[in-house]
Phi, psi and omega in degrees: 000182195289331180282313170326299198296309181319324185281345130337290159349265162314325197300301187298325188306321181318302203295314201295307189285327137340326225249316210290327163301318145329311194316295199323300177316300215303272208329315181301305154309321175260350141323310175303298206286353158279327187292315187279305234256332164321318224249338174249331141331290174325308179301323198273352173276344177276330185281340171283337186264008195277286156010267171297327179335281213292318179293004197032050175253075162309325186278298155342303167286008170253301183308295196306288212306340188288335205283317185239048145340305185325319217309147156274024165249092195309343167291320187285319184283350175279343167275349166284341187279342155319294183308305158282342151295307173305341169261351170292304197323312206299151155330304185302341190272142170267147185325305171313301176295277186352262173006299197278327144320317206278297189295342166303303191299336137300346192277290187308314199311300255242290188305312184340291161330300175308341196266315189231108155289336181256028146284153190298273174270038148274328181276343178291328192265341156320290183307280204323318176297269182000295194301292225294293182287348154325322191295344185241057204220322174093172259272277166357279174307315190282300179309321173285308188316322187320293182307301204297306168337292184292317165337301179259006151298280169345278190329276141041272174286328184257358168259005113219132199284317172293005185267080190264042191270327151248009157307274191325343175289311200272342171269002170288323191273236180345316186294317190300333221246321199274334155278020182279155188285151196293336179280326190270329163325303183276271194011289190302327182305302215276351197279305186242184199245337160239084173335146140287111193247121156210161161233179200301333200264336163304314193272334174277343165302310156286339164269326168308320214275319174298338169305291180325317184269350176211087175281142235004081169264352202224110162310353176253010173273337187290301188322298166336296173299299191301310159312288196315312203285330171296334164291002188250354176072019179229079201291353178282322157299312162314320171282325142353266180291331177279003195266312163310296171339316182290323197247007167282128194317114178284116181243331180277179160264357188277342153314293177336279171356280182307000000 
């Protein structure tokens, strides 16, 4: 009768939250254990894609890195926004696709960042993307971006000091800013109130300082070193350096360039 099923009842609701609470542990257990096996995906997509890096298989290395766009990992995702600048970069990409890359690559860049405020080259590959798309932003834009640019460089550099490929940037950044044209100058002039500004002894300063932390890692830091000291008039240090430039092993095409 009705007095039974009631003295049941409770009895059952027990087992049942029980039964449901087993559920819960298991789903928690295996969730962990997606969680570990993610952390080790990861780890192995990257060591494939560090890998495909060192080989300059860029389509390939886009292609693996593009598959997890998703990621919540600022290791993976700044290397895709590496990975889609490098591949606007090939000959082979048409101008439409290029664009459309540049501007991706800022898309990974940005999320890195959100995910790891203290990685290193997230804030690195952040600037780099920013500049690249100035270039289709026009004078205005490229001129405010400017600031944000030195921003994360800096940034960069004090969270690791040994890296030196964004030393060399930020002194890329001061050359760029010390040779700007007079016409772009008054722009700048008329937009802020404190222009970005740099000189040649500044940029030379940050290719020595790149030098240091990595010596002959880049042919275009020697090159580099070799401009500044001729905008400086002191050719005997310029041939210094541009004479290395010159005899450094072209492994890229932009070595050749140099």
């Amino acid at each position: 009768g009705p007095v039974q099923v009631l003295r049941k009842s409770p009895k059952r609701g027990v087992v049942l939250s029980a039964g449901s609470f087993l559920v819960y542990e298991a789903s928690k257990l295996v969730s962990g254990f997606a969680e570990v096996h993610a952390s080790f995906k990861v780890a192995e997509v990257i060591e494939q894609a560090d890998y495909l890096y060192g080989s300059g298989e860029t389509e390939k290395l886009y292609r693996l890195l593009v598959q997890h766009k998703n990621s919540e990992d600022a290791e993976l995702l700044w290397r895709l926004a590496r990975a889609s600048r490098d591949l606007a970069q090939l000959s082979s990409t048409s101008a439409e696709e290029k664009r459309q890359l540049v501007y991706e690559a800022l898309e990974y860049a940005k999320k890195a960042l959100e995910k790891n405020e203290s990685n290193f080259a997230a804030h690195k590959w952040y600037a780099i993307c920013i500049s690249d798309v100035g270039d289709y932003e026009g004078i205005k834009v490229k001129i405010a971006n400017a600031f944000v640019i030195k921003e994360h460089f800096q940034r960069a550099i004090e969270l690791n000091p040994k890296d030196a490929t964004s030393i060399h940037l930020m002194g890329i950044w001061c050359f760029s800013f010390a040779e700007m044209p007079w016409y772009q100058r008054k722009i700048a002039a008329m937009l802020f109130a404190t222009p970005p500004t740099s000189t040649y002894q500044e940029a030379l300063r940050y290719f020595h300082m790149a030098e240091e932390a990595d010596p002959n890692f880049y042919s275009k830091n020697l090159l580099f070193l070799g401009k500044a000291y001729l905008k400086l008039n002191n050719k005997k240090m310029a041939l210094l350096w541009l004479s290395k430039a010159k005899d450094y092993p072209a492994h890229t095409e932009e070595d050749k360039q140099v």
